[in-house]
SEVEX-216090 format. One line per field, with one value per atom (N, C-alpha, C): residue number from 1; residue in one letter; atom name; x, y, z. Coordinates in pm, whole numbers, plus 50000, padded with zeros to 5 digits. Layout:
% SEVEX-216090
seq: NUM  ...
type: a  ...
atom: CA  ...
xx: X  ...
yy: Y  ...
zz: Z  ...
END
This chain:
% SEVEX-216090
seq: 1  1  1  2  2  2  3  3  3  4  4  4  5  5  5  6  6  6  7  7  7  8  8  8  9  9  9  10  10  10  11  11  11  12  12  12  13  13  13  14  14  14  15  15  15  16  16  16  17  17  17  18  18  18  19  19  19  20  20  20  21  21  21  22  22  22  23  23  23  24  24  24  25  25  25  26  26  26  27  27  27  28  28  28  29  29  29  30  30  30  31  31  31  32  32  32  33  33  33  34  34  34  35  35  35  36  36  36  37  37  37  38  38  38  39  39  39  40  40  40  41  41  41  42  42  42  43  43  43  44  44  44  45  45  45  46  46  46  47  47  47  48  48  48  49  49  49  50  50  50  51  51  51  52  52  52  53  53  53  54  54  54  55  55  55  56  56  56  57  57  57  58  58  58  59  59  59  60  60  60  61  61  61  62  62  62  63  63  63  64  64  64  65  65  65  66  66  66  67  67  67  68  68  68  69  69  69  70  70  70  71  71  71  72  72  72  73  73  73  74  74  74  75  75  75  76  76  76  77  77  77  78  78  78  79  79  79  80  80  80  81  81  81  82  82  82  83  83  83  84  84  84  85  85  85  86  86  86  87  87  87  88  88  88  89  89  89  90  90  90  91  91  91  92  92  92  93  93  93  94  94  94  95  95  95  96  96  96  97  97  97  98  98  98  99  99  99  100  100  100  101  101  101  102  102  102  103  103  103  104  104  104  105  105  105  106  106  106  107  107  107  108  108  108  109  109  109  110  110  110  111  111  111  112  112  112  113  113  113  114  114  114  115  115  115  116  116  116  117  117  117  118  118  118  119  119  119  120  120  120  121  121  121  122  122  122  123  123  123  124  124  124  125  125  125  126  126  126  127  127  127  128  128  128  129  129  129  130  130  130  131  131  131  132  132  132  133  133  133  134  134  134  135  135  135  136  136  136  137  137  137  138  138  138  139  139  139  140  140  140  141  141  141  142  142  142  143  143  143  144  144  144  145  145  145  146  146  146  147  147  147  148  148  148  149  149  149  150  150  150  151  151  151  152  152  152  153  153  153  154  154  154  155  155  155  156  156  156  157  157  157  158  158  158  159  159  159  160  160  160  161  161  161  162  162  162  163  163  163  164  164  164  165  165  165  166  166  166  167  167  167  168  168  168  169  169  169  170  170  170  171  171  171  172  172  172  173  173  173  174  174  174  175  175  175  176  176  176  177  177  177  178  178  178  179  179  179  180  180  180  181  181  181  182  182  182  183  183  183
type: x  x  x  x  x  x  x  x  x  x  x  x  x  x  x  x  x  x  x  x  x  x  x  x  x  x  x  x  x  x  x  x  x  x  x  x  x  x  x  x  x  x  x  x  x  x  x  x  x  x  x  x  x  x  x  x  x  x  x  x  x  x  x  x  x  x  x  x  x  x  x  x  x  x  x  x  x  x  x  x  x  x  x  x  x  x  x  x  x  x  x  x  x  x  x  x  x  x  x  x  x  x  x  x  x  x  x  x  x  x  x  x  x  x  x  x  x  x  x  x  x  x  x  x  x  x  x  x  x  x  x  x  x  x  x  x  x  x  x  x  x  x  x  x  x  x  x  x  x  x  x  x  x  x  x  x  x  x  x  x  x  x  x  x  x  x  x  x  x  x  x  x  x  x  x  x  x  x  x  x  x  x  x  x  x  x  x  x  x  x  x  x  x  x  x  x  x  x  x  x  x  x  x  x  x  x  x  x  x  x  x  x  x  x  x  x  x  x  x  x  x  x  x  x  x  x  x  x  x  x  x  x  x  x  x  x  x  x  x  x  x  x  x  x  x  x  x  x  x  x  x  x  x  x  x  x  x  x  x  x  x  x  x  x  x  x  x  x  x  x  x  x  x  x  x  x  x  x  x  x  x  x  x  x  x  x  x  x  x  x  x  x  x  x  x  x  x  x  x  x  x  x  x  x  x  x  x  x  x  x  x  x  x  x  x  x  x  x  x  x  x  x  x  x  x  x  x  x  x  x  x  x  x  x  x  x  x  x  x  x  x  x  x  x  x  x  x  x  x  x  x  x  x  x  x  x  x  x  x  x  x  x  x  x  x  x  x  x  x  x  x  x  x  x  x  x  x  x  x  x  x  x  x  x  x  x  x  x  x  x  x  x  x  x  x  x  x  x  x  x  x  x  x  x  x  x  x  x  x  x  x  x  x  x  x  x  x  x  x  x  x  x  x  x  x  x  x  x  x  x  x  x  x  x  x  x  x  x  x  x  x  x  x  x  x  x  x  x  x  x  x  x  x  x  x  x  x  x  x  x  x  x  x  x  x  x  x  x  x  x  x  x  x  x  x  x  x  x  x  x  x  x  x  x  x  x  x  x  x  x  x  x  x  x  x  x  x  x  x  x  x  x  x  x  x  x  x  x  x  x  x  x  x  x  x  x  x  x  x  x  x  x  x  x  x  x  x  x  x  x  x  x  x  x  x  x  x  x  x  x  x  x  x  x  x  x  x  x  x
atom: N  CA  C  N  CA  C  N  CA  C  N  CA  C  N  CA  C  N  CA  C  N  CA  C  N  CA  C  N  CA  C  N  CA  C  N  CA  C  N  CA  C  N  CA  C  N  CA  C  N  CA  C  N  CA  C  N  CA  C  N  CA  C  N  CA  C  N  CA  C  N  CA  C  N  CA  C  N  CA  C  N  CA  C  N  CA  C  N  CA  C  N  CA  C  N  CA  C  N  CA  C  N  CA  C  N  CA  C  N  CA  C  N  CA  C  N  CA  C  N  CA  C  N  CA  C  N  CA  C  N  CA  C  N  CA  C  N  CA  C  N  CA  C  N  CA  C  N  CA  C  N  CA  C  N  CA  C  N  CA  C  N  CA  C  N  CA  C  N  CA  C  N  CA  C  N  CA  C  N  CA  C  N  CA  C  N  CA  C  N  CA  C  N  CA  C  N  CA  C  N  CA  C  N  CA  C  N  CA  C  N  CA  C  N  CA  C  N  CA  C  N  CA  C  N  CA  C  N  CA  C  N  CA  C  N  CA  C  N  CA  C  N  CA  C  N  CA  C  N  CA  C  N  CA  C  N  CA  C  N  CA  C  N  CA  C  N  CA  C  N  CA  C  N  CA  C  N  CA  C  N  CA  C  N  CA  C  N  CA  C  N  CA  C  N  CA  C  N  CA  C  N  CA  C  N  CA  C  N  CA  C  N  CA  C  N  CA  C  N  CA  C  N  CA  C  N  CA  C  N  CA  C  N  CA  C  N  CA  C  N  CA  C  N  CA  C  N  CA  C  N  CA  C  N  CA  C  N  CA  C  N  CA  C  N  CA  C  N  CA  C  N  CA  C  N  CA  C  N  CA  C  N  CA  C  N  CA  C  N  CA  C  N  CA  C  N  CA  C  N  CA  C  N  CA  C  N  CA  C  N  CA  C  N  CA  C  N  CA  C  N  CA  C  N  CA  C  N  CA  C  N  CA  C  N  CA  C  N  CA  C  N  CA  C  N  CA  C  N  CA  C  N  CA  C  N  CA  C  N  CA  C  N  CA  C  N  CA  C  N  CA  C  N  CA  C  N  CA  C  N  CA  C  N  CA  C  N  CA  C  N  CA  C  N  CA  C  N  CA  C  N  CA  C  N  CA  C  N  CA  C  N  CA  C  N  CA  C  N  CA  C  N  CA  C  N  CA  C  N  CA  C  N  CA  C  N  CA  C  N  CA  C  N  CA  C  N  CA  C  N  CA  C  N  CA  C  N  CA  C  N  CA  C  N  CA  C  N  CA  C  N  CA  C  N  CA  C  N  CA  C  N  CA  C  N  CA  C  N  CA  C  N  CA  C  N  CA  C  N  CA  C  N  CA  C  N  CA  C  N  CA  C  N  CA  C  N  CA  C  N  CA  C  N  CA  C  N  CA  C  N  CA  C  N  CA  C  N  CA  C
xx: 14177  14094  14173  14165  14250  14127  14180  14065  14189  14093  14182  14174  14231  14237  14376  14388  14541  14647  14599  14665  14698  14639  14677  14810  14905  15017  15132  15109  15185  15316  15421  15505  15512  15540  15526  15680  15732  15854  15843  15984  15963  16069  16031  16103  16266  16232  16382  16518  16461  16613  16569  16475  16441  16400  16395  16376  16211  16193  16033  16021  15921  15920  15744  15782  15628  15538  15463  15321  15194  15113  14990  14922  14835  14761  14601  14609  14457  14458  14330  14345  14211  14181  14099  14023  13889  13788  13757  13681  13640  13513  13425  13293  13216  13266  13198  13228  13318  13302  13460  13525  13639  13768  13878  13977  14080  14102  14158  14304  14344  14469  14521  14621  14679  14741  14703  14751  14863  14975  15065  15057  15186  15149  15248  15198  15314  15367  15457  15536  15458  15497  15384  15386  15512  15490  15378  15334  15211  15074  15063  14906  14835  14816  14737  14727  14873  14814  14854  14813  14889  14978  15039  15164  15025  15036  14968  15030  14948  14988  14854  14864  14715  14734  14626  14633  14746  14675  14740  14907  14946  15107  15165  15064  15070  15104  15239  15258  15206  15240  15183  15137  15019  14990  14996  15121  15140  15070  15130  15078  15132  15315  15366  15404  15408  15465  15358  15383  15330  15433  15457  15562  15500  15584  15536  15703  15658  15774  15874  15831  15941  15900  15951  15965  15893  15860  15810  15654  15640  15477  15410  15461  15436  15416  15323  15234  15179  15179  15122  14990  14894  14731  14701  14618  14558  14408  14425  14317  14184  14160  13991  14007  14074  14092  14067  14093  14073  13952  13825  13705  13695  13658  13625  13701  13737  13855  13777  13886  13817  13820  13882  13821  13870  13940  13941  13928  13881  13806  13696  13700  13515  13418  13438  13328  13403  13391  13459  13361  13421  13332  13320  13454  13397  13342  13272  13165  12985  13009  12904  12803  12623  12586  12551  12457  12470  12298  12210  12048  11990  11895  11818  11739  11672  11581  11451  11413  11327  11356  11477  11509  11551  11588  11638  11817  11844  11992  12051  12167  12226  12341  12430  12548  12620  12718  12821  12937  13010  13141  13217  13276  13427  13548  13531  13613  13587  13674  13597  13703  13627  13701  13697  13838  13768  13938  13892  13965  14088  14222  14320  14342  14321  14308  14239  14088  13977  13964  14023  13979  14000  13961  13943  13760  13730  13549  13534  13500  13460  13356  13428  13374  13240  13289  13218  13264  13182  13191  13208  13272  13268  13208  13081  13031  12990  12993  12990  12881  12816  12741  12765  12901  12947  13022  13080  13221  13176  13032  12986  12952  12848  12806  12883  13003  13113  13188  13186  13244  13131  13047  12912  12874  12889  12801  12881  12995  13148  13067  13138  13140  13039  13015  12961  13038  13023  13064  12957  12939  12817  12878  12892  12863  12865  12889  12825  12726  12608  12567  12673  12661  12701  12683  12567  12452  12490  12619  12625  12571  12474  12412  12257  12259  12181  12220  12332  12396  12457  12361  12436  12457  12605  12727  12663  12580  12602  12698  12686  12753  12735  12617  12560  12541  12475  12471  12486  12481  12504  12381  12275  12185  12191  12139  12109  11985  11983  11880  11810  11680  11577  11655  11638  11635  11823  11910  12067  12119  12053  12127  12124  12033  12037  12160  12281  12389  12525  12431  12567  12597  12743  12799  12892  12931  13009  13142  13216  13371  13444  13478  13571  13716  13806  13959  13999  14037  14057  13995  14045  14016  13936  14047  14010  13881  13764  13649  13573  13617  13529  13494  13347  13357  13269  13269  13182  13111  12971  12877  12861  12822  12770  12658  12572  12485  12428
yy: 29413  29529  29653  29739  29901  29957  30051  30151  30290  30353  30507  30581  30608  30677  30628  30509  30470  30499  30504  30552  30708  30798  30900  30924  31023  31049  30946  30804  30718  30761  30741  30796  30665  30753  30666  30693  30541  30470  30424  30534  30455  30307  30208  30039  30042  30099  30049  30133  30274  30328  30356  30289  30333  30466  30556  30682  30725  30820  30894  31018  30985  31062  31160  31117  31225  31136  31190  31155  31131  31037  31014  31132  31216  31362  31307  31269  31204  31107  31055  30999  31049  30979  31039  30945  30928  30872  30908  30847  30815  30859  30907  30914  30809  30666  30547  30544  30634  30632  30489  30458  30365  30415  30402  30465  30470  30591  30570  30647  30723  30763  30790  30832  30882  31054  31134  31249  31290  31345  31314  31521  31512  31632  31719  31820  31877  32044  32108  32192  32342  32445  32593  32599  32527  32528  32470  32403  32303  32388  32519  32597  32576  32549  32494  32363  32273  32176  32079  31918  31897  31759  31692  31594  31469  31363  31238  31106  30966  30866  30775  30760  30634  30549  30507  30346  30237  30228  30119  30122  30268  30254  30211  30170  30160  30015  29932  29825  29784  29822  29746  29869  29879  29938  29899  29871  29832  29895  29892  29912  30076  30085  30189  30226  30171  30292  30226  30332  30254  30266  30190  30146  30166  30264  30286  30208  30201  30176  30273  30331  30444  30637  30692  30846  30883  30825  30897  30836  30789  30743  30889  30929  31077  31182  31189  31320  31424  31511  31646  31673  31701  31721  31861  31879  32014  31987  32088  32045  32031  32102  32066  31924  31842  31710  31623  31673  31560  31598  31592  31654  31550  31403  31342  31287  31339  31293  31205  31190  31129  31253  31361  31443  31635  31656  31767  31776  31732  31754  31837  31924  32005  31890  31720  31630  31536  31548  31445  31379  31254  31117  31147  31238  31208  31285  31260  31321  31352  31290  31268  31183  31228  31143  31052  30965  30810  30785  30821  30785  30727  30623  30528  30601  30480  30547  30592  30580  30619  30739  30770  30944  30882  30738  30756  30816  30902  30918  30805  30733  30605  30642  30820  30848  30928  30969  31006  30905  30965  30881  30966  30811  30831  30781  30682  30646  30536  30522  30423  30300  30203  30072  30024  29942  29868  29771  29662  29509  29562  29574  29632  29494  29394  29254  29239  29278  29289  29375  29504  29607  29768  29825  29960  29991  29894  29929  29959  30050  30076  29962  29892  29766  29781  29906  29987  30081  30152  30249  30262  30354  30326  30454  30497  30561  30626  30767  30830  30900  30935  31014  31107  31158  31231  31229  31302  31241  31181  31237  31184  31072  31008  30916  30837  30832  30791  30747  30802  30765  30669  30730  30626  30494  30468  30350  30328  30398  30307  30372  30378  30360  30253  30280  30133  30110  30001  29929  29934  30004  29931  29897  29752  29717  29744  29790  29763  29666  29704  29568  29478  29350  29308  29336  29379  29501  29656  29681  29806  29925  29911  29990  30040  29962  30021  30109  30149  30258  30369  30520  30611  30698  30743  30813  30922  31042  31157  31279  31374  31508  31542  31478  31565  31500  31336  31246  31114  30994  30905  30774  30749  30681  30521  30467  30287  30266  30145  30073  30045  30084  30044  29920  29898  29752  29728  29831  29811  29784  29885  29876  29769  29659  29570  29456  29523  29444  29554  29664  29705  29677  29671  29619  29730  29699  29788  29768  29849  29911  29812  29707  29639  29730  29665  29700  29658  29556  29479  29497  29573  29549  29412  29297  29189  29147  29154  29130  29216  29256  29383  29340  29295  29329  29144  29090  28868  28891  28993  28927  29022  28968  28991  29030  29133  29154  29065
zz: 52566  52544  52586  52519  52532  52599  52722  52768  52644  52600  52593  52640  52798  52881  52875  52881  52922  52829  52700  52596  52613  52668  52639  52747  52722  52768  52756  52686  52668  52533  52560  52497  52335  52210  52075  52045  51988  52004  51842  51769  51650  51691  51640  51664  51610  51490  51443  51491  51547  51619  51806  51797  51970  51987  51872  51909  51953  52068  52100  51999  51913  51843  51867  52029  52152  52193  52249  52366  52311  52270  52293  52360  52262  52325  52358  52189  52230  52080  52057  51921  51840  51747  51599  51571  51546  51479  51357  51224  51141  51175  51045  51026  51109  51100  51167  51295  51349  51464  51535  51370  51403  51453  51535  51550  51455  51398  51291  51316  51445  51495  51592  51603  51744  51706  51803  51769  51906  51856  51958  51970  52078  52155  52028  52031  51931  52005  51954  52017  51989  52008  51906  51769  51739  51578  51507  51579  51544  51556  51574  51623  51515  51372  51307  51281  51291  51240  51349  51326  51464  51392  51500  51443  51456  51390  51417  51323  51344  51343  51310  51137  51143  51242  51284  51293  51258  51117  51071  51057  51086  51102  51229  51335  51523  51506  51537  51562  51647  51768  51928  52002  52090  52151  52321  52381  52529  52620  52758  52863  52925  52815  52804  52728  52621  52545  52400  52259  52148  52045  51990  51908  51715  51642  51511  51478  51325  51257  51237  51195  51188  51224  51168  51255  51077  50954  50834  50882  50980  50990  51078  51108  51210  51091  51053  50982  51008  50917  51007  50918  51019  50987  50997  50903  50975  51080  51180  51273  51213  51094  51067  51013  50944  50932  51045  51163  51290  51341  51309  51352  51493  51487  51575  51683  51777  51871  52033  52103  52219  52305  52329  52415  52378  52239  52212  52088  52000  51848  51884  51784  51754  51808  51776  51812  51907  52003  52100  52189  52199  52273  52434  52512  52601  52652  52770  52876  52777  52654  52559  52632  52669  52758  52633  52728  52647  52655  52613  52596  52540  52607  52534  52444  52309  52236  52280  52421  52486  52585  52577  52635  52762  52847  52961  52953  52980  53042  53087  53005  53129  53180  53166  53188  53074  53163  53035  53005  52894  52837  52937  53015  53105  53022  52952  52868  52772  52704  52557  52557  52492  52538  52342  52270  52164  52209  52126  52111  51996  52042  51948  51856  51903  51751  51687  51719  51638  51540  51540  51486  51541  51537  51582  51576  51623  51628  51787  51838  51961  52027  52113  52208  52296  52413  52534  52549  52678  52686  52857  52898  53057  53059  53176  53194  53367  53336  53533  53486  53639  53683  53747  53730  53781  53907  53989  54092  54202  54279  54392  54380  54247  54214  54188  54124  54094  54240  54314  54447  54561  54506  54579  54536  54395  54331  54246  54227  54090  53949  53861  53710  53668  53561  53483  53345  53327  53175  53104  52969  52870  52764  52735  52613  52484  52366  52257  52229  52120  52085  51989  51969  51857  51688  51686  51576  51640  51555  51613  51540  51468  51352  51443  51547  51662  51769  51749  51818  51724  51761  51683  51766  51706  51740  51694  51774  51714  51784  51729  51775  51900  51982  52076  52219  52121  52240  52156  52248  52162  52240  52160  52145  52115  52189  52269  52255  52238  52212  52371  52367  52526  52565  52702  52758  52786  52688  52711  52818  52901  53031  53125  53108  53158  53160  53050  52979  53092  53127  53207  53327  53409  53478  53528  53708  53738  53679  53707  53607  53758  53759  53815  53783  53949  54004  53857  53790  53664  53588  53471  53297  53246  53318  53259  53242  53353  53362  53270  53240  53145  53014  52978  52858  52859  52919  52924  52931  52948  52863  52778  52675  52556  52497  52414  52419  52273
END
């Protein structure tokens, strides 16, 4: 499981000459809310548009670095093209709170979790209450459902099905635990 927090600032490695062709800034969502890029840091020349990287051109996504095929997979976007980002798009996921369909608040987005073998479908979500709370009672993990057509991604906030939170769990020292049970 990828948190993307960890992704960001990670340096992108085209494979076949070893060359860094820059930094993981942030990445890009799809209408559905799927990850569909990586947008790397770019220099002033870039004030309209910015440098990026589908998906599907991302060989491996490690622990340090991410590895493309080559240095022609690095494209240049214009910024209204990247509307949905994880934390500087016009629509970004994080600190987006997270509310049941009954209006409880369960948190905001601390960071977003999806399965880099599965897909690019957003898994969970790790969520704070902010720093004190966060230092008092830890993070939580929520889930996706498996029916993720019961969770909508909007602009503003992003809406769960009643009863969810009963599927969340504290944000363990380890990744690994993250993510067994299942909703």
């Amino acid at each position: 499981m990828i948190r993307l927090q960890h992704m960001i600032g990670l340096p992108v490695i085209e494979i076949s000459r070893g060359k860094r062709v820059g930094y993981v800034k942030d990445v890009w969502f799809n209408e559905h809310w799927q990850l569909d890029g990586i947008v790397l840091e770019a220099g002033r020349r870039f004030l309209t548009a910015m440098k990026t990287v589908r998906w599907m051109d991302v060989l491996i996504c490690g622990g340090d670095a991410v590895l493309i095929m080559s240095e022609a997979s690095v494209r240049k976007m214009e910024v209204i093209e990247v509307l949905r980002t994880f934390h500087s798009g016009l629509v970004h996921l994080k600190d987006l709170p997270i509310v049941t369909d009954r209006g409880e608040q369960l948190g905001r987005v601390s960071d977003v979790y999806f399965e880099d073998l599965l897909g690019t479908q957003i898994v969970g979500f790790e969520l704070t209450d902010g720093f004190i709370a966060d230092l008092m009672e830890g993070r939580k993990w929520l889930p996706i459902p498996q029916d993720s057509d019961l969770v909508l991604l909007g602009e503003n906030a992003i809406i769960v099905p009643a009863g969810i939170e009963a599927f969340m769990e504290p944000v363990a020292a380890s990744d690994s635990d993250i993510g067994r049970n299942e909703i």
